[in-house]
VOPATOR-379197 format. One line per field, with one value per residue (C-alpha): residue in three letters; x, y, z. Coordinates in pm, whole numbers, plus 50000, padded with zeros to 5 digits. Example, Ala and Ser with C-alpha at 12.3 -4.5 7.8 and 13.67 -1.06 7.14 Angstrom:
2
residuo [Ala/Ser]
X [51230/51367]
Y [49550/49894]
Z [50780/50714]
//
This chain:
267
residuo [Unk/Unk/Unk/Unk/Unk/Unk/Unk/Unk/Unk/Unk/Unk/Unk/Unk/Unk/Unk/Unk/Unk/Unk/Unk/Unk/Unk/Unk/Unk/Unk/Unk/Unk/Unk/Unk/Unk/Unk/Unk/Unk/Unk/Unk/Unk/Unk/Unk/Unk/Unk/Unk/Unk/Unk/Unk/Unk/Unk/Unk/Unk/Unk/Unk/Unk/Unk/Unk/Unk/Unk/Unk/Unk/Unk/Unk/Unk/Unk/Unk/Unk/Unk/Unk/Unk/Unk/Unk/Unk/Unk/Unk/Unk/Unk/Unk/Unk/Unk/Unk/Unk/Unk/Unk/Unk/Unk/Unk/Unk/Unk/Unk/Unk/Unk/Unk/Unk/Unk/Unk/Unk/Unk/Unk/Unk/Unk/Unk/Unk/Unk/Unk/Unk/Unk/Unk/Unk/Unk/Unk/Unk/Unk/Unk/Unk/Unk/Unk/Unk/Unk/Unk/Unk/Unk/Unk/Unk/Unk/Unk/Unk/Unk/Unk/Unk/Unk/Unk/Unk/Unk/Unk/Unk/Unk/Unk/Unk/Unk/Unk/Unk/Unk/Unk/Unk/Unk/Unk/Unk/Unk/Unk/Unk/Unk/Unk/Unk/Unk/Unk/Unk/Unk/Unk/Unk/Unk/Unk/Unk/Unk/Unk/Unk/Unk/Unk/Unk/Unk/Unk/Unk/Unk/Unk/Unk/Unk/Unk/Unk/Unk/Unk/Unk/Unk/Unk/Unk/Unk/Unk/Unk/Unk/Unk/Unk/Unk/Unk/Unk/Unk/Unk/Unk/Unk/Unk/Unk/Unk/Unk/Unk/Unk/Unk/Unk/Unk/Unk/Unk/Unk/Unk/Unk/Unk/Unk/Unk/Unk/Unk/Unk/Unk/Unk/Unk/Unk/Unk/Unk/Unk/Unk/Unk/Unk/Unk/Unk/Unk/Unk/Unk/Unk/Unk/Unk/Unk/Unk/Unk/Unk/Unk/Unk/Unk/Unk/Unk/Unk/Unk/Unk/Unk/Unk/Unk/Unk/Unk/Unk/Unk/Unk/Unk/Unk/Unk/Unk/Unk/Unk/Unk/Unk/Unk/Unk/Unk/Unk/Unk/Unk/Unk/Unk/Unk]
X [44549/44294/44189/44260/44102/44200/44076/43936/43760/43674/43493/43396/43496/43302/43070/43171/43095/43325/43442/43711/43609/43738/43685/43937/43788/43981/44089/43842/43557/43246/43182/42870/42856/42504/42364/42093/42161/42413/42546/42924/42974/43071/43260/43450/43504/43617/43842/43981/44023/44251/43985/43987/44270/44134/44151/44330/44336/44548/44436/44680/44629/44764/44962/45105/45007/44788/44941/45287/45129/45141/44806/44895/45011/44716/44497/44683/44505/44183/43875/43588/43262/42967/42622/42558/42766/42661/42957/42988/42974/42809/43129/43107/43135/43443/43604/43446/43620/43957/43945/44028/44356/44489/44654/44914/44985/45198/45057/45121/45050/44773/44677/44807/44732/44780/44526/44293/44275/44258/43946/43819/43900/43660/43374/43420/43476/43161/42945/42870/43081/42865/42776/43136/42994/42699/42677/42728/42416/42189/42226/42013/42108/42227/42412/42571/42654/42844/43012/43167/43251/43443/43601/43729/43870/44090/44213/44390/44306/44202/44056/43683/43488/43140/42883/42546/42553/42230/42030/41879/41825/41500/41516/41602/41894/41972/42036/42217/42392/42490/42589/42848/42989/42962/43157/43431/43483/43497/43790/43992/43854/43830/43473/43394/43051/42735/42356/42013/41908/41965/41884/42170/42380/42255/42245/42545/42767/43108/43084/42902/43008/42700/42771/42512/42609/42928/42991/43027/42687/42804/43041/43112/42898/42545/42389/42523/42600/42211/41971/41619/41727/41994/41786/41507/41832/41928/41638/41381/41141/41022/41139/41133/41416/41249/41452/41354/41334/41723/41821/41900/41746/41512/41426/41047/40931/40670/40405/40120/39939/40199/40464/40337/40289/40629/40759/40586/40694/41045/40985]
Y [71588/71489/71638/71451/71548/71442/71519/71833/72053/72429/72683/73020/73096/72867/72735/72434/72387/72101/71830/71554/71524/71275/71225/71202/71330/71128/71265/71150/71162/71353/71410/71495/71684/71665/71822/72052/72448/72488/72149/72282/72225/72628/72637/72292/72449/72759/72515/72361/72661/72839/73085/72935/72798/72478/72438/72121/71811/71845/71922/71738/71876/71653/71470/71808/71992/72275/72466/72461/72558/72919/73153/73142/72801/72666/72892/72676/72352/72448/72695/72739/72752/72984/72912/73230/73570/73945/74160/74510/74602/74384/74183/74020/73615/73634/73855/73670/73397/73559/73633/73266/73326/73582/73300/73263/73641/73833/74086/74401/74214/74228/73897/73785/73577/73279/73369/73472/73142/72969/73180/73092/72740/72699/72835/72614/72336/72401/72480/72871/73049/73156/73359/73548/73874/73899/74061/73803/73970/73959/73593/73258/73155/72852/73041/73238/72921/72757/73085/73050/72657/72806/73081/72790/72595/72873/72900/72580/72406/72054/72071/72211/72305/72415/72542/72438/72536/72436/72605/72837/72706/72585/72180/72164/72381/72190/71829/72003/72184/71842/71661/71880/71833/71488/71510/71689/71448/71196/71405/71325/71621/71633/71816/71833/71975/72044/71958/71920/71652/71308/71230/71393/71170/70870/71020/71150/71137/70852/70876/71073/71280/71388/71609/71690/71954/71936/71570/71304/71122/70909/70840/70571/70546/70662/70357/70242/70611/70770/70549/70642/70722/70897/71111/71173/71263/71515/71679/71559/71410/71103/70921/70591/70530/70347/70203/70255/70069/70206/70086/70444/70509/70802/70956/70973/71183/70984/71213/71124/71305/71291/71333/71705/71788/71715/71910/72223/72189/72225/72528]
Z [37056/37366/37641/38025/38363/38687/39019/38894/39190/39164/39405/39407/39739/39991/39718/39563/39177/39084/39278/39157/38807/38601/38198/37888/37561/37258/36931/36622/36928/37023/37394/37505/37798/37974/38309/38467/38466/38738/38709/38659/38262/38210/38455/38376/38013/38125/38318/38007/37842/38069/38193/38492/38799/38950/39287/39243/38987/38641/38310/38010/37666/37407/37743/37811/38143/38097/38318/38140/37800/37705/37660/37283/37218/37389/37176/36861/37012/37137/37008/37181/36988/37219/37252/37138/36996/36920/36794/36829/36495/36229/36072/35735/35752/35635/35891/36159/36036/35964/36398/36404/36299/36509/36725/36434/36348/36586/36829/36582/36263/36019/35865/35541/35233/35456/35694/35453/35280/35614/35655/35299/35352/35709/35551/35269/35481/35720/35374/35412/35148/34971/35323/35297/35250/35446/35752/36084/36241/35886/35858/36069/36396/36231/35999/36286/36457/36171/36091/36490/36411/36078/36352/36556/36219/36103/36424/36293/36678/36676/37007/37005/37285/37231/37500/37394/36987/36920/37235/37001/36671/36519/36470/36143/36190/36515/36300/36036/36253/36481/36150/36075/36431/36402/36105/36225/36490/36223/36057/36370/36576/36958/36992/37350/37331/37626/37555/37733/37490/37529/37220/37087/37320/37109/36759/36737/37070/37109/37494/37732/38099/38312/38543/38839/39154/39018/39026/38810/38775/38489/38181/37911/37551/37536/37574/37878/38051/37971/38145/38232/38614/38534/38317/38627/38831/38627/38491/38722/38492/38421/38073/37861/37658/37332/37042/36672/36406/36247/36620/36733/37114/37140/37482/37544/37817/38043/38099/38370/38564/38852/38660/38513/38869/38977/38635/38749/39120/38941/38765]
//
């Protein structure tokens, strides 16, 4: 499917938040999204997703324009995975997933057999059915989180957009929780997907786009994108990118004297 941008700038009113951004996320690829709070990546998703009119630039979905792709067919190629979700009422796994396929039911409809074994079949394929019948809010955050990736699979889109999944997971559930994304882009899905760590860039990202005031401070594959300065420039610390012995790159934080004084000047 893909996702293009072109030329993509967006204000609210007189403040700028995006100016001329360029990327192309590939199907079977993971693209990291890094950048600072404020850098632009909600507001590029929200973008993507339709949420949003950009002030000018194009958006191609699958080499369509965005803009001539209807609210419901575009739901059909792209689900977007939150950071973080608290439902009114306490839903059972399995009817959180079953949401994911109201794009296919018509507006007065109920879903059917069909949509209830797409629902089955994205919590089997994301490993949590034997979560069906617990409540969303009674489970782990990393529980919650692959119960919203199993949301997005039943809604059958092979686009996925997903703002920061891990922010609030413990580490454990963070690498688990990055594996399975990695797989699905090795299934041939287009995950699209925003971090704070670098490392996660190396580990388990195709290409990267950093985005910083709203521009484009860098994109290409980890390892030639995420350098030490453009680390500094985004986050405004020191680092030292260090490769182990599997010949992964891990991001060390450099962490002087100086360098803890300039951290807390930022805070």
């Amino acid at each position: 499917m893909g996702v293009e941008v072109r030329g993509l700038s967006f204000a609210y009113g007189a403040r700028r938040v995006l100016e001329d951004i360029d990327f192309e996320a590939r199907d079977g690829e993971l693209l990291a999204v890094l950048g600072p709070n404020g850098a632009g990546k909600s507001t590029l998703f929200n973008c993507v997703l339709g949420l949003l009119k950009p002030e000018r630039g194009e958006i191609r979905i699958g080499g369509e324009a965005l803009r001539a792709i209807s609210p419901r067919a575009l739901a059909r190629r792209i689900a977007y995975v939150p950071q973080s979700h608290a439902p009114t009422f306490n839903y059972s796994v399995f009817d959180m997933a079953l949401m994911g396929t109201t794009a296919h039911v018509g507006g007065f409809s109920v879903p059917g057999a069909a949509q209830a074994k797409l629902a089955e079949d994205a919590l089997a394929h994301v490993g949590i059915s034997h979560l069906r019948a617990r409540g969303f809010m009674q489970i782990s955050g990393g529980e919650r989180q692959l119960s919203l990736i199993a949301r997005a699979l039943a809604q059958q889109a092979r686009i996925l957009i997903m703002d920061e999944p891990t922010a609030n997971l413990d580490y454990g559930n963070r690498l688990r929780l990055m594996l399975r994304v990695k797989e699905l882009a090795g299934e041939g899905y287009t995950v699209i997907q925003s971090t704070h760590d670098p490392d996660h860039a190396f580990l388990f990202a195709d290409r990267v786009l950093a985005l910083n005031a709203g521009r484009v401070a860098a994109a290409g594959p980890p390892r030639e994108a995420v350098t030490e300065a453009l680390i500094e420039s985004l986050y405004g610390v020191r680092v030292r990118l260090a490769e182990t012995r599997r010949g992964n790159v891990r991001c060390e934080p450099v962490l002087t004297e100086n360098n803890m004084k300039s951290i807390e000047r930022k805070l």
